[in-house]
C-alpha positions in Angstrom: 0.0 0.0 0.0 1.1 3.3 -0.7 2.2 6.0 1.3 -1.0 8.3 0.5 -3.0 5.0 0.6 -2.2 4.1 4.3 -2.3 8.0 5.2 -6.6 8.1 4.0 -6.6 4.5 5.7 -5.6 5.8 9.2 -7.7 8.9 8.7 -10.6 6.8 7.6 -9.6 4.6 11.1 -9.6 7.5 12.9 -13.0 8.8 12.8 -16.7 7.1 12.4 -19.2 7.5 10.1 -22.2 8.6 12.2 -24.7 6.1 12.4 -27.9 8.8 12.8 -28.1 10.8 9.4 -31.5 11.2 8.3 -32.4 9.2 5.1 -33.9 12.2 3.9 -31.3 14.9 3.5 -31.8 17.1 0.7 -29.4 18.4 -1.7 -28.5 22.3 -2.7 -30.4 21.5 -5.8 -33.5 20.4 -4.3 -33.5 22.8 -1.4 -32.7 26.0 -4.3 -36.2 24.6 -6.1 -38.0 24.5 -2.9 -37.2 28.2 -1.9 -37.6 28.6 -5.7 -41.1 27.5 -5.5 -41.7 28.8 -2.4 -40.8 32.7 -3.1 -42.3 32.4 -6.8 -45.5 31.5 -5.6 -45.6 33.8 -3.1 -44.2 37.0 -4.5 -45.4 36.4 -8.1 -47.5 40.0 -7.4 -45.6 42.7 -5.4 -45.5 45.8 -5.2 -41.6 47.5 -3.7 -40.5 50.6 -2.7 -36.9 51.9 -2.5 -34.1 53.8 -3.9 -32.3 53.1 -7.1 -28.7 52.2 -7.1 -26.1 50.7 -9.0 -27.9 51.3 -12.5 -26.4 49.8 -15.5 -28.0 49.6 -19.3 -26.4 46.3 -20.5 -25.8 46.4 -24.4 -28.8 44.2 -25.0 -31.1 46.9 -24.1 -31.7 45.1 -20.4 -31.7 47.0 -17.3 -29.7 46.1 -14.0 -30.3 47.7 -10.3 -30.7 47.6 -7.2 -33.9 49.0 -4.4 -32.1 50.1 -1.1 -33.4 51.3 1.8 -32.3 52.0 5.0 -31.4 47.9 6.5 -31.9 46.0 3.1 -30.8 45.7 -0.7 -32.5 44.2 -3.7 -31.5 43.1 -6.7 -33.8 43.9 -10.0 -34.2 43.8 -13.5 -36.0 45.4 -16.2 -35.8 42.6 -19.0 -36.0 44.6 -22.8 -39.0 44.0 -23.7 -40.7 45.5 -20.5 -38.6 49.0 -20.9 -41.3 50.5 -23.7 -44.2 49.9 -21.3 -42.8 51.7 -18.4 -44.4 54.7 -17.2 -40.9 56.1 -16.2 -37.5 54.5 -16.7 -35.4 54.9 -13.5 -32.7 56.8 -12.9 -29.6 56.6 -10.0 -30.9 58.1 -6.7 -34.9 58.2 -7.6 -37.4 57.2 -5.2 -39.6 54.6 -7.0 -42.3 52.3 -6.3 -42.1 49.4 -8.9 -44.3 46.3 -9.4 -43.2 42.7 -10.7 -42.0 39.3 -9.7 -39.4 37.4 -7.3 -37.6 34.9 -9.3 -34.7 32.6 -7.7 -31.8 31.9 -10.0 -30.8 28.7 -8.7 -26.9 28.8 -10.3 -26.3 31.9 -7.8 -28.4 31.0 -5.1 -30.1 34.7 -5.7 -33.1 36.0 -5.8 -34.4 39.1 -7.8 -37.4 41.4 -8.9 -38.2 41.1 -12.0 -40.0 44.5 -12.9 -42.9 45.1 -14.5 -44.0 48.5 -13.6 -42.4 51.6 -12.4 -43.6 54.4 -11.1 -41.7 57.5 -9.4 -42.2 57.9 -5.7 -44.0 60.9 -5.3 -43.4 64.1 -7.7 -40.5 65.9 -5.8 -38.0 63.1 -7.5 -39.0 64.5 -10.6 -39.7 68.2 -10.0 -36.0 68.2 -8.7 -34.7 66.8 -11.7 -37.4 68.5 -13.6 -36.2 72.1 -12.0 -32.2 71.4 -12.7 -32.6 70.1 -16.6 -34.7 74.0 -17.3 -32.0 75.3 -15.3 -29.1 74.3 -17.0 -30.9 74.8 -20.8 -32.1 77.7 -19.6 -28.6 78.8 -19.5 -27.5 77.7 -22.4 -30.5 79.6 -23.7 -32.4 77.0 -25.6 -35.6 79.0 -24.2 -35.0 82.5 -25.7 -37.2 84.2 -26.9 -34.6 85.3 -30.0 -34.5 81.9 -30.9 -38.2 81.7 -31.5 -39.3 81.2 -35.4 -42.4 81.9 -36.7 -45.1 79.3 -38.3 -45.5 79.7 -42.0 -48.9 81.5 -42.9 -50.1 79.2 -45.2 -48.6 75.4 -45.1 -49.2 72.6 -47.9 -47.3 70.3 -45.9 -47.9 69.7 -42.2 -45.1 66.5 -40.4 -47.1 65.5 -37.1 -45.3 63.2 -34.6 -47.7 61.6 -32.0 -49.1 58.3 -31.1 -51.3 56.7 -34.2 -53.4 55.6 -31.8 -54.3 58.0 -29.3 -56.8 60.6 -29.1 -54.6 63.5 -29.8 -54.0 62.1 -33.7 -57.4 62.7 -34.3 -58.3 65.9 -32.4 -55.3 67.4 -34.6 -56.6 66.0 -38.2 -60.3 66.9 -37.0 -59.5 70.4 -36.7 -57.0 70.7 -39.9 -59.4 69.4 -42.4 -61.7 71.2 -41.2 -59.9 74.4 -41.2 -57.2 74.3 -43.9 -58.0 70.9 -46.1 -55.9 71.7 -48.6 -52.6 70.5 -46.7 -50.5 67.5 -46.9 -50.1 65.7 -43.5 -47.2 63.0 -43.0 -47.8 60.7 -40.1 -44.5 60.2 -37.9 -46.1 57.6 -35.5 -44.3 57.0 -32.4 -44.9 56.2 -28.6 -45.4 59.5 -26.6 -44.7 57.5 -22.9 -42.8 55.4 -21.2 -39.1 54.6 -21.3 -37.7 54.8 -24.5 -40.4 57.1 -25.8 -38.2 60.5 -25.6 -35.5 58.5 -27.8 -38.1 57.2 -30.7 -39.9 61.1 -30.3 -36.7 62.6 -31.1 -35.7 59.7 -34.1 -39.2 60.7 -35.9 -38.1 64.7 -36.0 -34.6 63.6 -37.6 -36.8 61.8 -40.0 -39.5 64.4 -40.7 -36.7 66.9 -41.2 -35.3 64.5 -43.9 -38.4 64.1 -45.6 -39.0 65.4 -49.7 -40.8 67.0 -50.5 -39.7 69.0 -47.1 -42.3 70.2 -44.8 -43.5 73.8 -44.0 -44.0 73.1 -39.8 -44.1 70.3 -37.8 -46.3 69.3 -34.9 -45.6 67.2 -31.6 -48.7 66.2 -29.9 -50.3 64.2 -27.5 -52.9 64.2 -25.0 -52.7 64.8 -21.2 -51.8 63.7 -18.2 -49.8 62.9 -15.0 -45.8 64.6 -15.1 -45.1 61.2 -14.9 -47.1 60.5 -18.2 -45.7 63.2 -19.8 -42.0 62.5 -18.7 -40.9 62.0 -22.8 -41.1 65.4 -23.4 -39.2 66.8 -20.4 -36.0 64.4 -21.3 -33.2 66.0 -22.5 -32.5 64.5 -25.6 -35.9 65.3 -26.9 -35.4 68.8 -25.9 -32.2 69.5 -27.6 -33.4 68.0 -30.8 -36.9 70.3 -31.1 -33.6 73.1 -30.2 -31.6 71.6 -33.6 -34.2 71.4 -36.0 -34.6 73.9 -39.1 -38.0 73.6 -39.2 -40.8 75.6 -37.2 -41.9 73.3 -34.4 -45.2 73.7 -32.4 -45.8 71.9 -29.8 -49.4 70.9 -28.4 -48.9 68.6 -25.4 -51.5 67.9 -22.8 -53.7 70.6 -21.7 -53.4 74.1 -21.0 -52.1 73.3 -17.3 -49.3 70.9 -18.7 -46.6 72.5 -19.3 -43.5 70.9 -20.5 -39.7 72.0 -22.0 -40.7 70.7 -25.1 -43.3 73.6 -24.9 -40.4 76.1 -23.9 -38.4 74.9 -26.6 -40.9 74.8 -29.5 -41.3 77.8 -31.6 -44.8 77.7 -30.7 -46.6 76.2 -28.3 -50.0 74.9 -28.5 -52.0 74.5 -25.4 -54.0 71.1 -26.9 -53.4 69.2 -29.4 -56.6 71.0 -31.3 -54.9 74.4 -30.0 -51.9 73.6 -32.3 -53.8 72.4 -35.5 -56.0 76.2 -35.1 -52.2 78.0 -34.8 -50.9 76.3 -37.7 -53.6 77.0 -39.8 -55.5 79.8 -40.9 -59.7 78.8 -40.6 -60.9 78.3 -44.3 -63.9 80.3 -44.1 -61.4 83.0 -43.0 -59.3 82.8 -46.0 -62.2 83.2 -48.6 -63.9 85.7 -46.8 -60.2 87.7 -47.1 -60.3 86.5 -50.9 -63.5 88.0 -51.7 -62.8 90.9 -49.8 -59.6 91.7 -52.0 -61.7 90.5 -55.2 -64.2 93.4 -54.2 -60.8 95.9 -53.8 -59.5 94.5 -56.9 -63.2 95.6 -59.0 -63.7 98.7 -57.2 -59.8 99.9 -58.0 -60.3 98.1 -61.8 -63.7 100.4 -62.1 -62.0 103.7 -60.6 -58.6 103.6 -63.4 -61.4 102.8 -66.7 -63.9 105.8 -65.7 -60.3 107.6 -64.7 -58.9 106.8 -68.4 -62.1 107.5 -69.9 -62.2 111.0 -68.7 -58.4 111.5 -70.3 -60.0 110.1 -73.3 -62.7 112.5 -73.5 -60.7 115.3 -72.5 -58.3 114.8 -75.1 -60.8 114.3 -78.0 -62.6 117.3 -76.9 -58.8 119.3 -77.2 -58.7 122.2 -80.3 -55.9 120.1 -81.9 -58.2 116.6 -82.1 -61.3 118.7 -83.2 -59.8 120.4 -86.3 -56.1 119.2 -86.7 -55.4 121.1 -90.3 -55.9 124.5 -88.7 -53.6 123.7 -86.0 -51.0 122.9 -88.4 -51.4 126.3 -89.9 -51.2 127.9 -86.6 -47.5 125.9 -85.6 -46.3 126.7 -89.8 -47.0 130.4 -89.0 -45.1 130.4 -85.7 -42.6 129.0 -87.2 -42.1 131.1 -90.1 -42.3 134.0 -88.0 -39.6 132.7 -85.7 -37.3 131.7 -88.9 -37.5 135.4 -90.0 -36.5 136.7 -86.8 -33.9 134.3 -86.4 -33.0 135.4 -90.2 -32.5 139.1 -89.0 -31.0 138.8 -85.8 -28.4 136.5 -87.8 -27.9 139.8 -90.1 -27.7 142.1 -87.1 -24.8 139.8 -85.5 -22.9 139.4 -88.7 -22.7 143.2 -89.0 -22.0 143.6 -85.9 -18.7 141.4 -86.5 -17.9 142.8 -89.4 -17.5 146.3 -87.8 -15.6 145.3 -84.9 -12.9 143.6 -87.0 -12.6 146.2 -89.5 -11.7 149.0 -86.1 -9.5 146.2 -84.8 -7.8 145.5 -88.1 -7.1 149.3 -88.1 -6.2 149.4 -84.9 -3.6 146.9 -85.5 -2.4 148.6 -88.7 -1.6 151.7 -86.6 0.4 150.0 -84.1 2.2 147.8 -86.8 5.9 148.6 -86.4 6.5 147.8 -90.3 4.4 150.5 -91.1 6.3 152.8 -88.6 9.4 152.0 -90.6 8.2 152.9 -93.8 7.6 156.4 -92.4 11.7 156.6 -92.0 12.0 155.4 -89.0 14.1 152.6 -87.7 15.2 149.7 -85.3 18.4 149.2 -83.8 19.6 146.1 -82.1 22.8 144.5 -80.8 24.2 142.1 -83.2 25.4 140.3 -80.3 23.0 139.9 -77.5 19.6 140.8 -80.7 18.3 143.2 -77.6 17.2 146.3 -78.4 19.0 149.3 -78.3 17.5 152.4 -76.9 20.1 154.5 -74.9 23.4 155.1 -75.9 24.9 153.2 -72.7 23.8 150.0 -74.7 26.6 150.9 -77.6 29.5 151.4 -76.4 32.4 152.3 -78.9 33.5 149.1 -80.9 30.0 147.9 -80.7 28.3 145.8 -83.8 24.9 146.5 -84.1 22.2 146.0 -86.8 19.8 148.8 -87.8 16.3 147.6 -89.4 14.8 149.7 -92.3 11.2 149.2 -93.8 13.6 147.9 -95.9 16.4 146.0 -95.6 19.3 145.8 -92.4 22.5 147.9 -92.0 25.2 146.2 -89.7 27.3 149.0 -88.8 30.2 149.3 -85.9 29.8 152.2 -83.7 33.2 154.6 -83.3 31.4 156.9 -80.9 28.8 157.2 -78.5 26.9 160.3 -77.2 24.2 161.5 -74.6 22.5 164.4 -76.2 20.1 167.0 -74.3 17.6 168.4 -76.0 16.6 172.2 -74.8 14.4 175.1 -76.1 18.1 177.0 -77.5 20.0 174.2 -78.3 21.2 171.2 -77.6 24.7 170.0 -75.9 26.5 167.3 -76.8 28.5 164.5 -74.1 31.2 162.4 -75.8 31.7 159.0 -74.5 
């Protein structure tokens, strides 16, 4: 025998099987199924209170967390399927009252509530986080008033997102045919509450802003209720997308005392469902009566210009140059020939006029002509050198060339002597130089 083999054999000596176990000792599985059956059965219907904790979104769209209170914690889930039918979808920290299931998952040894229903805890939960979201967009100024568009006056085509099913769907098409039938309506259909709903809400406005032909406004309705019905459209992610689209948005969500930051966001907010269909569009009757009333403009200022061009008409037959138009031609020939002869004599006049003044001129000129002081005897000397003039006997000194200018002809002479004379009354005396 081995070493091990003897060392299990004295161990196995050394202690005794006890002789009273019960026959009927039950196993961990068997035990697991009775507490499984037990708790199942029991707890198939319960409603829990508590805190939420530890919340994590798995990537297949199930939800894991826990209810706490003061002395206890329990484990929950919110399976996929269940999230669209939830009235709220939990967050970290909310108070909550939620209804399902205990099931016992026997390869743990756990327990859990499967949820069914959930439902926040009274309304300060949500008024707190209701308060801080319009804070914070508030101050990032989502709600201005700048931002504000206005709805177009007359839309063809209408995009309404709201639930196919509800009664806001109808109130809204029951008041736009009757009003304005002649507009095209495009249905984006989605769920308007419960978890999930804020997401699908703001994946139908991406779409309807997509849409061609694109559409003039688009509505977000539905009908009223609790804050915790109309949760969707206080979630952020609804909000910012109303904030992002191009399009006019009006919003017409609950009744008049519901009031929601889709409805602060919107361009323009309707305070029904019916509300919104009225602001979009203009009543029918409205629009005709405004029709004829410009058709009755439109005559009445069509009447006023023919009786007004009629009159001209009149007034210019009944002129003197419609009524005989021979002798009015005779009248404007006459002027004219009468102007043509005046024109004629002043012409005359003027040419005379010229004439004489450059016959004095041209005498004028004649007189002052130098040539024809010449020919009287006289003459001009210059210096040969410098071609200046020479008019005192300073400018010739002895030895000087200079050139004397007849009427006709030059004389280039050299001068041997120059003298200052000084006329007087008895004679005259002569300097030499």
């Amino acid at each position: 025998m081995s070493q091990i083999g003897m060392i299990c054999g004295m161990k196995r000596g050394t202690k005794k099987q006890p002789t009273d176990l019960p026959e009927d000792a039950l196993s961990v599985s068997q035990v697991t199924a009775r507490v499984k059956d037990h708790l199942e059965s029991r707890f198939n219907d319960v409603w829990v209170t508590g805190e939420v904790t530890n919340l994590v979104t798995a990537g297949s769209g199930h939800i894991y967390l826990g209810l706490k209170d003061e002395a206890a914690l329990l484990r929950s889930v919110i399976w996929r399927g269940t999230r669209g039918s939830l009235a709220i979808e939990p967050t970290d920290g909310m108070e909550v009252v939620c209804h399902g299931r205990i099931e016992v998952y026997p390869p743990r040894g756990s327990y859990q509530l499967t949820i069914d229903r959930c439902h926040a805890l009274g309304m300060g939960t949500l008024e707190a986080k209701l308060r801080e979201l319009h804070a914070r967009l508030e101050e990032e100024g989502l709600f201005s008033a700048t931002r504000k568009r206005s709805l177009p006056k007359y839309p063809r085509r209408i995009g309404l997102i709201t639930s196919a099913s509800g009664a806001a769907v109808s109130d809204f098409l029951t008041t736009l045919v009757n009003r304005w039938p002649i507009a095209d309506v495009v249905l984006f259909p989605s769920r308007v509450q419960g978890a999930g709903a804020a997401e699908e809400l703001a994946s139908e406005l991406v779409k309807a802003e997509k849409i061609n032909p694109s559409l003039d406004v688009i509505a977000i309705v539905r009908g009223g209720g609790s804050l915790e019905d109309l949760w969707s459209f206080n979630e952020e992610i609804l909000v910012r997308a109303v904030a992002a689209t191009t399009i006019p948005v009006i919003s017409g969500i609950g009744h008049e005392i519901d009031l929601s930051l889709v409805d602060l966001v919107a361009d323009v907010r309707g305070l029904t469902p019916t509300d919104a269909a009225v602001h979009i569009a203009v009543e029918r009757q409205q629009v005709l009566d405004r029709l004829r009333l410009s058709g009755k403009r439109m005559n009445q200022e069509l009447v006023q210009r023919v009786t007004f061009t009629r009159q001209n008409l009149n007034r210019l037959a009944a002129a003197q140059p419609l009524t005989s138009p021979y002798r009015e031609i005779h009248v404007k020939r006459r002027l004219l020939t009468e102007k043509a002869l005046r024109l004629q004599q002043e012409g005359f006049q003027k040419t005379q006029q010229a004439q004489d003044q450059l016959t004095t001129a041209a005498a004028l000129l004649e007189a002052n002509n130098p040539l024809g002081v010449l020919s009287r005897g006289y003459s001009v000397t210059t210096n040969a050198t410098t071609k200046e003039p020479i008019s005192s006997w300073h400018q010739a000194p002895p030895g000087t060339t200079i050139i004397t200018r007849l009427a006709e002809g030059e004389l280039y002479s050299q001068v041997e002597r120059s003298v200052e004379s000084r006329h007087h009354d008895t004679g005259e005396n002569l300097e030499d130089t």
